[in-house]
Each structure stands twice: as structure tokens, then as C-alpha cells.
C-alpha positions, 0 to 999 in steps of 0.5 A, a space after each residue: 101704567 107698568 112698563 113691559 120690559 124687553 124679551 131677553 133668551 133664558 140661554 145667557 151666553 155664559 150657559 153656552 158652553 154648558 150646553 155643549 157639554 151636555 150635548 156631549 154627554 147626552 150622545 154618549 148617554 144614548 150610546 149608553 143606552 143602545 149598549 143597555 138595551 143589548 144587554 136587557 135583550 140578553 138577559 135570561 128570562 124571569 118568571 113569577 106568579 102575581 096577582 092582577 087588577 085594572 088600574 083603579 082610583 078606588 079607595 078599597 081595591 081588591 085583586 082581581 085574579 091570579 097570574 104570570 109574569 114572564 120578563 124576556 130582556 125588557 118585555 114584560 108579558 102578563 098571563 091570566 090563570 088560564 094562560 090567555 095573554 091580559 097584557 105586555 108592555 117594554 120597561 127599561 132598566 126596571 128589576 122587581 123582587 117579590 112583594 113589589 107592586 108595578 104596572 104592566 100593560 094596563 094592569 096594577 101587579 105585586 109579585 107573590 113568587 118567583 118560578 124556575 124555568 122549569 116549572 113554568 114549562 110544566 105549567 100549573 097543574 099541581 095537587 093543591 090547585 085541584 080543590 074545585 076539582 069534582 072527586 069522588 069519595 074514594 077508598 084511600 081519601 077515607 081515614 078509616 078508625 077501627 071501632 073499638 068497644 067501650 067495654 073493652 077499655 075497662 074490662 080485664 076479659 081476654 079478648 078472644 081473636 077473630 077469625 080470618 077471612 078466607 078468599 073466595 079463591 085460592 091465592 096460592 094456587 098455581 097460575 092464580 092472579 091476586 090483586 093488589 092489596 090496599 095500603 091500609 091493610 089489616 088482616 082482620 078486616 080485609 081479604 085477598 081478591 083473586 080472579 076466578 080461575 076458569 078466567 085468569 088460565 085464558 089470560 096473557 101477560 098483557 091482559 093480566 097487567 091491564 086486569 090489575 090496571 083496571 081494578 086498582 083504578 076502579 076501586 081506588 087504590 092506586 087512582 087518586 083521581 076517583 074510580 075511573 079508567 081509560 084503557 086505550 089498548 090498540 085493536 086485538 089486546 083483548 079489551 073486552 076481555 079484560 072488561 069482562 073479567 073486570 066486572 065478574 071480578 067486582 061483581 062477586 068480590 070485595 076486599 073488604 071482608 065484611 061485603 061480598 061485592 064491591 058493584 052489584 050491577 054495570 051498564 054497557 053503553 056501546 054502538 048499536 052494531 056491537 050490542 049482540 057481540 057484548 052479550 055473546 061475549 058475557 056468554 062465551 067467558 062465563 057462561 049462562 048459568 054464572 051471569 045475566 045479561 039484558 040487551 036493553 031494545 026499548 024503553 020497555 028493556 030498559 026498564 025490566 033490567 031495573 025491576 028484575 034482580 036476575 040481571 046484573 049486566 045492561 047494554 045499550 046502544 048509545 043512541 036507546 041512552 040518549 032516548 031512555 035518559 034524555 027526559 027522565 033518571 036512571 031508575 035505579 042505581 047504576 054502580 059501574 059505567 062502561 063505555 065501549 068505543 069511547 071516542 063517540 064522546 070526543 065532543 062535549 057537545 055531543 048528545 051522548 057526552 050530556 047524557 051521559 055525563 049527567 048520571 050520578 055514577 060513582 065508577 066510569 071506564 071507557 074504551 077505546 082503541 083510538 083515543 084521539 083522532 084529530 086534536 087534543 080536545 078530543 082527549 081533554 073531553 074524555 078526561 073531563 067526562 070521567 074527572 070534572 075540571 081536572 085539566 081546568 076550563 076549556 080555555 085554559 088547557 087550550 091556552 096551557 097545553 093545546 097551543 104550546 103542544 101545536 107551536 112545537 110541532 109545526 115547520 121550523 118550530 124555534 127551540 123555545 117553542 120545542 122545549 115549552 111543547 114538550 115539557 107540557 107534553 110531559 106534564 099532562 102524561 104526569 097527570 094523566 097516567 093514573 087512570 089512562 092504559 096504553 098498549 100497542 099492537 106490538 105486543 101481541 108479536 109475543 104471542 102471535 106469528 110474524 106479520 108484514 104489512 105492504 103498501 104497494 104503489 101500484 100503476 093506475 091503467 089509461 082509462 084510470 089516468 083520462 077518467 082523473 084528468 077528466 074530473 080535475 080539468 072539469 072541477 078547475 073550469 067551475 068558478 071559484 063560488 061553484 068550487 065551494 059547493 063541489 069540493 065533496 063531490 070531487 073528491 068522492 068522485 076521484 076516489 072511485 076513479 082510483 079504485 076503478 073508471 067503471 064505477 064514475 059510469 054506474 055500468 053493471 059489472 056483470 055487463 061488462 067483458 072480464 078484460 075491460 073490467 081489469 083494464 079499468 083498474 090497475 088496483 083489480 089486476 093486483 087483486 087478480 094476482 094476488 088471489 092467485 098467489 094465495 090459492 097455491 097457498 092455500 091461504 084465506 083472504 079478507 078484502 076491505 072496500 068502504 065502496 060496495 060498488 067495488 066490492 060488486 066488482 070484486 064478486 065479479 073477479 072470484 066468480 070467474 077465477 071460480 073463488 068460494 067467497 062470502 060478503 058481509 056489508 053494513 046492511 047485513 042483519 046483525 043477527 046474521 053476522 055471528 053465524 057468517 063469521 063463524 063459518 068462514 072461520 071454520 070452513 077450508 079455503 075450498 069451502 070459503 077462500 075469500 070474505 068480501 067486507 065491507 069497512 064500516 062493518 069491519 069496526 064491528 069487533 069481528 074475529 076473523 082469525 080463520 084468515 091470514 091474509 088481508 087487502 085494504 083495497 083503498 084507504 079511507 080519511 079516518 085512520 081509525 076505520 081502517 085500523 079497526 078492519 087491519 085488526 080483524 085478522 092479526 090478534 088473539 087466536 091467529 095461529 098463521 103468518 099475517 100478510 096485510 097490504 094497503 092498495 094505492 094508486 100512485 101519484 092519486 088521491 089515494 096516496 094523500 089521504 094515506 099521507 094525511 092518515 100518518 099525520 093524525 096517526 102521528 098525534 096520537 102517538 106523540 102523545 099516548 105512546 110517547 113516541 118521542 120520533 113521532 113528535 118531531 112529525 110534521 107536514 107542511 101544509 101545502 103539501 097536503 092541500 094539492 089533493 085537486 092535483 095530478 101528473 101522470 108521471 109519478 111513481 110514487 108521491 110520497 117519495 117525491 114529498 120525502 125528497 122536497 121536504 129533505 130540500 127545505 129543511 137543507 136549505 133553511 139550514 144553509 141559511 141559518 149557517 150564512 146568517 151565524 156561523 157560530 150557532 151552525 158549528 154548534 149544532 153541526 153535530 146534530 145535521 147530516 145533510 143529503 150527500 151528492 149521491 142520494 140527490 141524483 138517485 131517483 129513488 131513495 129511503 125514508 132513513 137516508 133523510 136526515 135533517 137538523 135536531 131542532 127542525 122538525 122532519 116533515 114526512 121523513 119519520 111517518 115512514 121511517 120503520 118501512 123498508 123500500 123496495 122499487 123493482 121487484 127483481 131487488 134482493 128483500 127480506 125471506 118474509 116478504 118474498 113469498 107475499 108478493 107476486 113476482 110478475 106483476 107489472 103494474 107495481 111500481 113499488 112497495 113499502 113492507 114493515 115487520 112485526 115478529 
């Protein structure tokens, strides 16, 4: 039997004193390594593409996909095509080159290339990454060979020359607006195209440059993207206009001079309640006896357009679309699509966005004063409406843009997330300018008389302030499960309450004595004032109310200050509404001094140019329905100064729905306008949840937010400056913190807040452009002076803004 021997320790005593050495040296291998990783941490990121595939013992492998490969210090973060995160993983002292293959977070890669920090800002979109992208056949996507005869190659004839094409209209003439030639130009076969001239003498400059926009997009020549366009122009620039003009122009010419007409038809796709103001306007600019236009009612309507040849202009509700379109095509061929209030397409999953982005149209334009209310998948849905898969999936522009675009604007945003939101933001205006026009309002201050806008602060009365305590102290003491049925309810109720206590009890006005109707509403005695101001100056007046109990109120106030006045609400027949505009238009301020409107009426395209004063009596959650009704009165034809006041009740609900209007405005405007402040606008988000909130002490809470907001942003700042001095010193150029003397005043200026560069304002640069006024005694501009009645009591304070 073997014999088992004696367990003897590997560690022999000669090996002692190795292993204290290595013990040595592995302390300072691991100082080394602490040494290490600091500087991997401070190492400049690396980005590449790559492509990706699981980890697989398949014989045969095959790449998955393609990707991004971002390295920051020693994490190694994979990205998808689309942008969404697939994996990440922290790998030490590891470089690559392109061609190397590793793994990453569970995922086999080879670099293909390597991407400067700026490209990878910009994102992906590039020229040659378009090929899925749906395009139609264009113009300039064409190589056009000229035809050249076989006899012509061996005959010795001269060749006799053609004659030139003459335009329709005379180029040369004075005033005339010829439009752009295309790049491949041949005298022979091509032919100026001008605009009539019974149309282009009633253009302005602005119009004429959107008129250009328009046709170059719309035939091909400028838009590489296909014939579409968005013209986004603000409320009173004169888009209808300029469409019609667009239309006629196509109808009866085309620069190739072998063809008449570049479009033999359009079908107009608006809201039912413009349906009558689209035809008139066909008729006002051209005339009967130039053009045909058929209001398609019913199926039946529908239809006859297709059969009778006389009709070259179809509208149509969006609604009566969806109905003739929803079961069967289009009859016959449609050539030119025109979409007016475009942002009813908002949502790819709308009913009208399926419909209508079924049809096989070769040339689409959409109109829209407010291409973006809410996000920016509002703006991705239009663009995918006219340009199929131009701005990728849904995932990856959320992933791409959407995302980044957020990061940048939120509280505190660092750096890096300001300078990727940005550099994305830029990439997609890069990719969208082509066929995407934008104006605002301020153009029209060319042309136009001075206008002031006026946000008064105005003081709610004692029944106003028990009526609100009331509902807020009766919506706390319901349980948290009723609360989440109660929410609307409030809210609507608290919305009465500010514009006046009489309308929470249903009491008829007419019931009730005229001084307890102006003790209800500290809002009704600023009307009572105002009127008054404006009947010594013999100006007319539109109100704004989204409420008709509040304009019943209102019919109450001019009857007994013995007002001319006529009222127009939603329900009013549509064939009514010319003949009623018409008159107030046209009548003197004893016939008619006052036109009571109601706002979900007012973003009908009415001019109302015959007044030149205008009260939105309360603000209302959708910006856009209040631009829609401040544009009535200030664009083409106002030939008087324009005064424009916005009525809220301090410290209520009314001035947070006016604070959150700023804020969607504010993404609109960051991106379409490129406003560059409006970027840097951000509100933090507990500020606009205090909407069940209330202390009858505030004067005004939007100075008390600029005042908090200031605070947070010093004191972060502070903070950083403890944390790292040196980084403060860099950036002290770029901060001004509040002085001692602006600290203690109670009131303050939205322009004396100033915070660091790189941290967003929150609420100071939505009222930057207004000028403050907190007494009415204070010394203001001329302008306004004559605006605003000097011995109202109840104004605690007002914002003005000019345009001129």
C-alpha cells in the first residue's frame, strides 16, 4: 500500500520574502491605478460608428445593425440607429482603432469610423442616409436631354430657329413679380412666369417674398425634398393671400413653355367654420368671372366637383374629408393639396392625418400660424405628413432630437446637455428650412400703425377673493380618490370666479342691481373704465370672452352706459357672420362702438380692422386661441394705433394659465423663430402645479415668480462657487447676481435678473421685452399714457410692450 506523505505549505521560507515585496508593489500598483483611472476620467470623449451584434457562437455571423459608439473616460456607452441606448459597460486602460472588433455591454462590435465631436452633436441626418426616404419625382431630380433628330445629324439644311416663347405677362413692367428661373435654363424651351398683375400690385414685400417661397417649393426648384411647403407665417401676414395668389399663379402657368399650366386643380381642406371665408376670399382677389369655386357640403358636392370641369378650386371641411375619403379614393385626380389650420394634424393618429396622408398627391401645403403648441411631435407629424421618413421613425427623432432638445432646456441643465440640445436644434432647422416659412407679427410694424400690448394686474373685489377661498378650501377637504375626479371641475369653476362671483351662482344679469354687478368683478369695473376712455376717443372696441355668460354680463355694462354693440358666438350662423363683420367695419362708433366676441369664434380669420382697441377679458389654456383673436384687429388694412389689453386677476388662476401660455409659447419660438433667448426659457415645474393656490396678498405673482426664480438660480450659483472656486472665476464674467438694493424693493423689472450663462432663466426672459409700471402716478412712455385710465383703482399694476 503507497504511503501518503505529510502536507507540506507551497510558501517555502525562502519565498518569504518575495512575498513581501510583491505586497509592496502591489500597493503601489493600486495607487497606480487610482492614478489611472483619474486620468481616464479626464480623458476627452471618442465617438465612432460601429456596427453591433449579440454575442453569438454562430459559425456564420451576421451584423445586426449599425451604431454609436460614445467613450467618456472609461465608460463605454453603445447607441442603436436610432439613437436608444442597446448597452454600456467601464473598460480600463483599453484603446481601439477603426477595424477593431470588442465587446461592449453584451454586445460584439467593430469600429467602422471615427466622428468629431461635432458631428455627433449634429446627429445623423445626412443627404445619403435619405435613401428609404419617399420623395417625389421632381423637376431638378430629373436630367432632361434635349431631343435631337436623326436627320439633323447627317442632314446639311440649315437649321431654322425656334421662336421664343413669350410670357403670359410682361416681365419687365413696372411693379411685376417674376419668379425664379430654374437652374437649367434654356430659353427655347422655358418661359418667365409672372404673377398677374391685378394681384401682385396689392402685394406687400413680405407677401411677395412668401409668394416666391411658395412656387419655388411647390414646383421643385429650390426644395430638394419634393413639392411641399409649410408657411407658418403668424395671424395677419396675409396666408390666404398669398395661397391664392400661389394657386392662380400654377393654375394658368408653367415655365415650361410646351404646357399652360403647371396644376389643373386644388382642393382646400379647412375647418368647417372657414369653408365660407375661403370661397369669399377666391372671389374677392379674382373675381367670378376668373375662377370657380365649389364648397363641397356632401357627398353629393363632393363628387360634382370631379364631374363638372367648370370647377378648379374644391373646399372642404376636414370633417366632410374624412367621410368622402374614409371608404373609397379620390374620384379623380387632385393636383395640389392645401391644408389650412394645419396643426388639426398634430397627431398621426388623428383621423384627418390618415385620411388624408393616404391620398397619392404629388404637391401638399399646409397652413399654420401655430405649428407647435405643445412638443415637438407635433412638428415631427406635419413634416412626416408632407415628407414620409425624412426625420426618421418616431423613436429615433424622439431619441435624436426630441430628448436632447428637452435635456437642454430644463433647470440647471449642465453644459454638455445645452451644447448637444443646441447643436440638434440647429441640425433640424438645417433640414427643415427648405420648405418650412416663418414670419412673425413684427413685420406687419412696416406697414402698420404703433401698437401696445397691456397686461393689467387688476385687483379681484371681496366677493371675488371669498367665492375663490370658498372653492379651494371646498376642493381640499374632498379625499384624495374624489380629487382626481374634480380637478376640471375646479379649475373651471376658479375660472368663473376671476372673471366674476356672479357667474358660480347661474343669477341672470338683468336680475341683478348694476352696482352689485360691478362689485362682483374687479375685471367689470376696468371694462366700465375703459369703455369710457375709449368713447372720448371715439375709438371701437372688440371684447373677447371664451365664457357667454360673461359676455352676457358685458351686454349688461353697455346697455347701461348706453353702448351701441353687436355680439357674435360660436352659434352664430355662418351665413350671418360676413354681413355682421361687414357692418361693424363699416359703421362709426355712434352706430356700432363695441363688438362683443366670443374666442372660439374669433380663430375664424375675421378682419376686424374697423376696430382699433381690443380686451381679452381672460386668458384661456391654449395660446394659440388667444393669438388667433388678438389678430383680428392688428394686420392688413388697420390704418389707427391698436391698443391690446389682456385682463387678469392678480394672484388667481388667471395669471398662471397666462404664465404657462409663455411657456409653450416659448417652444414654439425657441425653435421656428430661432429666438435664441426664448431657448434659455424654462419654468420650474412647481411653480406651475400651485394652480389650487391662493393668498390674497399678492399684487402680482409673476413678479413674485421672477423674484423666487432669481433666488434659486443665485443660490446654485453660490453653491457651485464653494464647491470649486476656480470653475466660479471662469464663468464670473457671464453672472450678475441681484444687488442689495433690488433684493429689498418690492417691485422689480423682469431685465434687472440676471443669472449665470449656462443656467437656464426660468421665467425672467418670457417677460423680458415688457416694461413694468406699478402706480399709475409713475412717468411711461407717451404711447401708453393715453391707453390707460388714470383713476382706476383696482389696477394694481400693468405690463406694456410696443410694436412700431
Amino acid at each position: 500500500m503507497k504511503r501518503k506523505g505529510t502536507f507540506q505549505s507551497p510558501l517555502v521560507e525562502k519565498d518569504i520574502n518575495t512575498v513581501k515585496i510583491n505586497s509592496v508593489q502591489t500597493t503601489d500598483s493600486s495607487n497606480s491605478k487610482t492614478e489611472n483611472e483619474s486620468n481616464e476620467a479626464t480623458k476627452d470623449p471618442i465617438y465612432c460608428t460601429i456596427l453591433w451584434r449579440k454575442i453569438t457562437m454562430k459559425k456564420h455571423k451576421t451584423w445586426e445593425g449599425d451604431g454609436y459608439l460614445v467613450r467618456e473616460g472609461s465608460n463605454y456607452t453603445l447607441y442603436n440607429a436610432d439613437w436608444s441606448k442597446i448597452g454600456s459597460s467601464a473598460i480600463r486602460d483599453f484603446s481601439f482603432d477603426e477595424g477593431d472588433m470588442f465587446r461592449v455591454g453584451g454586445k460584439e462590435i467593430t469600429v467602422e469610423k471615427m466622428m468629431s465631436r461635432e458631428d455627433f452633436n449634429n446627429g445623423c441626418l445626412s443627404n445619403h442616409q435619405l435613401n428609404d426616404v419617399h420623395l417625389p419625382d421632381t423637376y431638378m431630380s430629373r436630367k432632361k436631354v434635349s431631343f435631337q433628330s436623326p436627320v439633323s445629324q447627317t442632314s446639311k439644311l440649315p437649321r431654322k430657329p425656334r421662336a421664343l416663347q413669350q410670357p403670359r405677362h410682361d416681365p419687365s413692367a413696372a411693379g411685376s413679380l417674376v419668379m425664379q428661373r430654374p437652374i437649367l435654363w434654356n430659353d427655347e424651351e422655358h418661359v418667365d412666369v409672372v404673377v398677374d398683375a391685378f394681384l401682385s400690385k396689392r402685394l406687400q414685400s413680405h407677401q411677395r417674398e412668401g409668394i416666391c417661397f411658395l412656387y419655388n417649393s411647390l414646383t421643385g426648384i429650390s426644395n430638394k425634398y419634393g413639392r411641399c411647403a409649410i408657411l407658418a407665417d403668424e395671424m395677419g401676414l396675409g396666408k390666404t393671400l398669398q395661397t391664392i395668389t400661389v394657386i392662380w399663379t400654377l393654375l394658368k402657368q408653367n415655365y415650361q413653355a410646351s404646357q399652360n399650366t403647371t396644376i389643373k386643380n386644388a382642393m382646400v381642406v379647412t375647418p368647417v367654420t372657414l369653408l365660407q371665408n375661403w370661397h369669399d376670399e377666391f372671389y374677392k382677389w379674382l373675381g367670378r368671372e376668373r375662377i370657380h369655386v365649389c364648397i363641397a357640403k356632401s357627398q353629393a358636392d363632393f363628387e360634382e366637383f370631379f364631374r363638372n370641369r367648370n370647377y378648379s378650386i374644391l373646399i372642404i371641411g376636414y370633417e366632410m374629408a374624412c367621410c368622402c375619403l374614409r371608404k373609397a379614393t379620390l374620384p379623380g385626380k387632385i393636383d395640389l393639396l392645401v391644408c389650412d389650420e394645419a396643426h388639426r394634424l398634430k397627431s398621426m393618429q388623428s383621423q384627418a392625418w390618415i385620411v388624408l396622408h393616404k391620398l397619392k398627391i404629388e404637391r401638399k401645403l399646409l397652413l399654420t400660424g401655430t405649428p407647435m403648441q405643445n412638443d415637438l411631435m407635433e412638428f415631427y407629424s406635419m413634416v412626416n405628413f408632407l415628407v414620409p421618413g425624412l426625420l426618421g421613425s418616431v423613436s429615433s427623432f424622439k431619441n435624436q432630437f426630441e430628448k436632447p432638445i428637452i435635456r437642454s432646456r430644463v433647470m440647471f441643465a449642465t453644459e454638455r446637455d445645452q451644447e448637444l440640445g443646441n447643436a440638434r436644434l440647429n441640425r433640424l432647422l438645417e433640414y427643415t428650412k427648405d420648405f418650412i416659412l416663418r414670419r412673425k407679427t413684427s413685420v406687419l410694424a412696416k406697414h402698420l400703425p404703433p401698437r401696445h400690448d397691456i397686461a393689467m394686474f387688476i385687483s379681484p373685489t371681496t366677493n371675488q377673493k371669498q367665492s375663490y377661498q370658498e372653492a379651494l378650501k371646498n376642493y381640499k377637504n374632498y379625499s384624495q380618490e374624489e380629487k382626481k375626479g374634480k380637478h376640471l371641475v375646479t379649475l373651471s369653476l376658479l375660472s368663473q370666479i376671476c372673471n366674476s362671483s356672479l357667474l358660480i351662482n347661474k343669477l341672470h344679469s338683468e336680475h341683478v342691481d348694476f352696482g352689485d354687478l360691478l362689485n362682483s368683478s374687479g375685471k367689470l369695473k376696468v371694462v366700465k373704465s375703459l369703455l369710457e376712455l375709449f368713447s372720448t376717443q371715439k375709438a371701437k372696441t372688440v371684447i373677447v370672452s371664451q365664457y357667454t355668460e360673461t359676455l352676457k354680463l358685458l351686454q349688461r355694462i353697455l346697455s347701461e352706459l348706453k353702448f351701441p354693440y353687436l355680439t357674435l358666438l360660436g352659434s352664430t350662423p355662418h351665413s350671418e357672420r360676413g354681413n355682421l363683420v361687414d357692418k361693424f367695419n363699416k359703421s362709426s362708433f355712434h352706430e356700432t362702438a363695441v363688438l362683443l366676441l366670443s374666442s372660439k369664434a374669433g380663430g375664424c380669420g375675421l378682419n376686424l380692422t374697423g376696430a382699433s382697441r381690443l380686451v381679452l377679458y381672460e386668458p384661456s389654456w391654449n395660446p394659440a386661441q388667444d393669438l388667433q383673436a388678438l389678430s383680428r384687429i392688428y394686420r392688413t388694412g388697420q390704418r389707427n394705433s391698436t391698443g391690446i389689453y389682456i385682463l387678469l386677476s392678480a394672484g388667481m388662476l388667471d395669471e398662471r394659465i397666462y404664465i404657462r401660455q409663455n411657456t409653450k409659447q416659448g417652444l414654439s419660438d425657441s425653435f421656428l423663430d430661432s429666438d435664441e433667448s426664448q431657448r434659455q426659457n424654462c419654468f420650474a415645474s412647481d411653480d406651475l402645479r400651485e394652480l389650487f393656490t391662493y393668498d390674497d396678498n399678492e399684487a402680482c405673482l409673476i413678479n413674485q415668480l421672477l423674484h423666487k426664480s432669481s433666488l434659486i438660480c443665485q443660490e446654485r450659483s453660490s453653491l457651485q462657487s464653494e464647491n470649486s472656486d476656480d470653475n466660479y472665476s471662469e464663468r464670473t464674467h457671464n453672472t450678475v447676481s441681484l444687488s442689495e438694493d433690488n433684493t429689498s424693493s418690492t417691485w422689480k423689472k423682469a431685465s434687472e435678473y440676471q443669472v449665470p450663462q449656462y443656467e437656464l432663466i426660468s421665467i425672467a426672459n418670457a417677460f423680458r421685452d415688457w416694461n413694468w409700471v406699478f402706480q399709475i402716478s409713475e412717468i411711461y412712455e407717451s404711447g401708453v399714457s393715453r391707453l390707460i385710465p388714470q383713476d382706476e383703482k383696482f389696477i394694481n399694476c400693468f405690463m406694456y410692450k410696443a410694436y412700431s
